[in-house]
C-alpha positions as CSV (number, residue, x, y, z in Angstrom):
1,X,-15.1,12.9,0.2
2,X,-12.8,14.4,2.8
3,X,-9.3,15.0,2.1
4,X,-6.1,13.1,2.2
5,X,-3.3,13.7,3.7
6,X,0.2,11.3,3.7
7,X,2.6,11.9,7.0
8,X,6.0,10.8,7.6
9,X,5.7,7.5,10.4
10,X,7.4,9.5,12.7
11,X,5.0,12.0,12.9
12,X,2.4,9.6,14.2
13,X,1.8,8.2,17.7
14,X,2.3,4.8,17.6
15,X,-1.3,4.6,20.2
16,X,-2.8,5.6,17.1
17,X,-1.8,2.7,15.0
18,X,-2.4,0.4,17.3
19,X,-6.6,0.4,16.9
20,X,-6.4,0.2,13.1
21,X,-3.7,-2.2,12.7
22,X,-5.3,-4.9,15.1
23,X,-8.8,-4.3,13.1
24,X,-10.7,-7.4,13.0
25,X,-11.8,-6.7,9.5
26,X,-8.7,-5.6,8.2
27,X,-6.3,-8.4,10.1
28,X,-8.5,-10.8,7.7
29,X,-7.1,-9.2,4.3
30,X,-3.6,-9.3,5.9
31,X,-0.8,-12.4,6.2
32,X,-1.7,-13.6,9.8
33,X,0.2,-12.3,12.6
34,X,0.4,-11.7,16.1
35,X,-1.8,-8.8,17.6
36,X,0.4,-5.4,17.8
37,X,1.6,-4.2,21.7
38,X,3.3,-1.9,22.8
39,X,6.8,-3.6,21.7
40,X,6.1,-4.7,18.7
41,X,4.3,-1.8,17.4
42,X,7.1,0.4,17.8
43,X,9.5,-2.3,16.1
44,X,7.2,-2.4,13.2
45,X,7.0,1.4,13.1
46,X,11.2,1.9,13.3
47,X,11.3,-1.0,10.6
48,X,8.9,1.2,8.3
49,X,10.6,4.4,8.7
50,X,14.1,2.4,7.7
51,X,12.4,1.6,4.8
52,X,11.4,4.9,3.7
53,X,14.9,5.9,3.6
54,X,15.6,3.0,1.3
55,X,16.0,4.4,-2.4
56,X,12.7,3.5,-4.2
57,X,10.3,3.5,-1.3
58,X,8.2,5.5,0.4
59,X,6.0,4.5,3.1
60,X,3.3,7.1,4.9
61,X,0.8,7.3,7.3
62,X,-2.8,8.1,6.0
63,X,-5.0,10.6,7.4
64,X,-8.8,10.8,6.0
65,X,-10.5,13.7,7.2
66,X,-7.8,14.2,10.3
67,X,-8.5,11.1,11.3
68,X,-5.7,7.9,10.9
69,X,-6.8,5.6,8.6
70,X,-3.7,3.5,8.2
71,X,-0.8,3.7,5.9
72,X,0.3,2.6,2.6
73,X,3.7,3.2,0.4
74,X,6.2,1.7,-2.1
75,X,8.6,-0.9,-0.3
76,X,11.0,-4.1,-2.1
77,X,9.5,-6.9,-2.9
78,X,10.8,-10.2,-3.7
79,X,10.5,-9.4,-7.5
80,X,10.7,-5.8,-7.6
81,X,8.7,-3.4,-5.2
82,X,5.1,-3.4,-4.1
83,X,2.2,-1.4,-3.2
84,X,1.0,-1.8,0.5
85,X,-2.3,0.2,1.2
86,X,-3.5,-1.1,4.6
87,X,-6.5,1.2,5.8
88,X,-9.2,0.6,8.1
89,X,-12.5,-0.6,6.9
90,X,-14.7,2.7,7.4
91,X,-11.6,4.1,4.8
92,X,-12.1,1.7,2.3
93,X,-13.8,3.4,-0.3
94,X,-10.7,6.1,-0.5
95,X,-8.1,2.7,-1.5
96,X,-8.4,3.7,-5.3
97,X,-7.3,7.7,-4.4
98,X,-4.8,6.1,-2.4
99,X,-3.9,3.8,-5.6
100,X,-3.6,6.5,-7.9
101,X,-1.8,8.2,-5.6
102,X,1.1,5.9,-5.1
103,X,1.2,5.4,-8.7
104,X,2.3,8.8,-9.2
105,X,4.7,8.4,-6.1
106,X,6.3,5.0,-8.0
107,X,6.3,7.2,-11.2
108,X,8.5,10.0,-9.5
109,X,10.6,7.2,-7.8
110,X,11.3,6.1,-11.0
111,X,9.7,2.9,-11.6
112,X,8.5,1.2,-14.7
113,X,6.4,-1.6,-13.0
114,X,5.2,-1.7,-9.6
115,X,3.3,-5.2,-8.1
116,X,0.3,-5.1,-6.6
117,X,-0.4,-8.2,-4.0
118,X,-4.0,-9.1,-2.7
119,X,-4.6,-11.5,-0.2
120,X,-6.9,-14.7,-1.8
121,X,-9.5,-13.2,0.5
122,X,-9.7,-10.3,-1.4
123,X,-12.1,-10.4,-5.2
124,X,-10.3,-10.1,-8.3
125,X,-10.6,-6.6,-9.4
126,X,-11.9,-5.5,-13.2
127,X,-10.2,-2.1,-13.1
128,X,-6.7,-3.8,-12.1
129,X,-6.9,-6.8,-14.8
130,X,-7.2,-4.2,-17.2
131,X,-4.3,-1.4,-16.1
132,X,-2.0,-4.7,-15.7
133,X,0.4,-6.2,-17.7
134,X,0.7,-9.9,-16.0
135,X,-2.3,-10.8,-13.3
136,X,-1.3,-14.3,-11.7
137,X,-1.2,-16.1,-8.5
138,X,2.0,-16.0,-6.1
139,X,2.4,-17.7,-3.1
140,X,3.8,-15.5,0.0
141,X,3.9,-16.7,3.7
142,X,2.1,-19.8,3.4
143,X,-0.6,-18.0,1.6
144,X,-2.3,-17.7,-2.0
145,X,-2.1,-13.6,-4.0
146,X,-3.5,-12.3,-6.8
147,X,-0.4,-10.5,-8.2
148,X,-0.9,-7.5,-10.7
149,X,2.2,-6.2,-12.7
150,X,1.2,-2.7,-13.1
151,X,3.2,-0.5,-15.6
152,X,3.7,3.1,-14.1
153,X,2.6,6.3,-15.1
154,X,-0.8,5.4,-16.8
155,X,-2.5,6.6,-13.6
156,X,-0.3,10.0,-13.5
157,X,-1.5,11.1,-17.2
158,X,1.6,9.2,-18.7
159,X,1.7,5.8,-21.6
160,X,4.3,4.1,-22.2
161,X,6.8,6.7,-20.3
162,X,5.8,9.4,-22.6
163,X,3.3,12.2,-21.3
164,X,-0.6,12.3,-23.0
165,X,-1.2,15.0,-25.0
């Protein structure tokens, strides 16, 4: 598999972002919205790199192999903060490096419990039901989740905030 790499938003050409974030097959695992332009790309971009500056989140750009893949990061949620990992389909197989990841990015960020929302579109996954505290549906947007409370620091070598032997 070819390497990862996270960037800072702001090292990204927003061109770039524009073919995987209007992705047919990703669009349909996202809340429904209007395609990205010009405009609105860059407003979405600026509002990302406000929220990396916001204590507790980090939000990157994801490279696979030099290539843009998408982006992902920690940002508020309604009940906490959430994991985003929005790449495009050919990159799909990488979402679990990308998971474990973030989890070590929410463990040095200092969380306890991160969320984890997928789309109703999306199967219920074995691995996450078992790394998860609470699995339930939530309703955001007009649209049904399946909501995983995921304790940090199992997936950086850690249980229950102490370190594994």
């Amino acid at each position: 598999m070819s390497e990862i790499e996270f960037l800072l938003f702001d090292q990204v050409s927003p061109e770039d972002f524009m073919a995987v974030l209007n992705e047919e097959s990703l669009r349909k695992h996202l809340i429904s919205h209007p395609y990205f332009d010009a405009a609105s790309l860059q407003s979405w971009m600026e509002s990302k790199i406000k929220l990396d500056a916001v204590r507790g989140c980090r939000i990157r750009a994801v490279y696979i192999g030099g290539a843009l893949a998408g982006w992902c990061g920690i940002q508020p949620d309604a009940n906490g903060f959430e994991l985003a990992i929005v790449i495009a389909q050919k990159y799909w197989g990488y979402g679990i490096r990308i998971f474990k990841t973030l989890m070590c990015w929410a463990d040095e960020l200092g969380h306890e419990e991160i969320l984890f929302h997928l789309l109703e579109s999306r199967p219920e996954y074995k691995a996450l039901n078992k790394i998860s505290t609470q699995v339930h549906k939530t309703e955001q947007s007009g649209r049904c989740f399946t909501t995983y409370h995921v304790s940090v620091g199992r997936e950086c070598g850690k249980t229950h905030g102490q370190e594994s032997p």
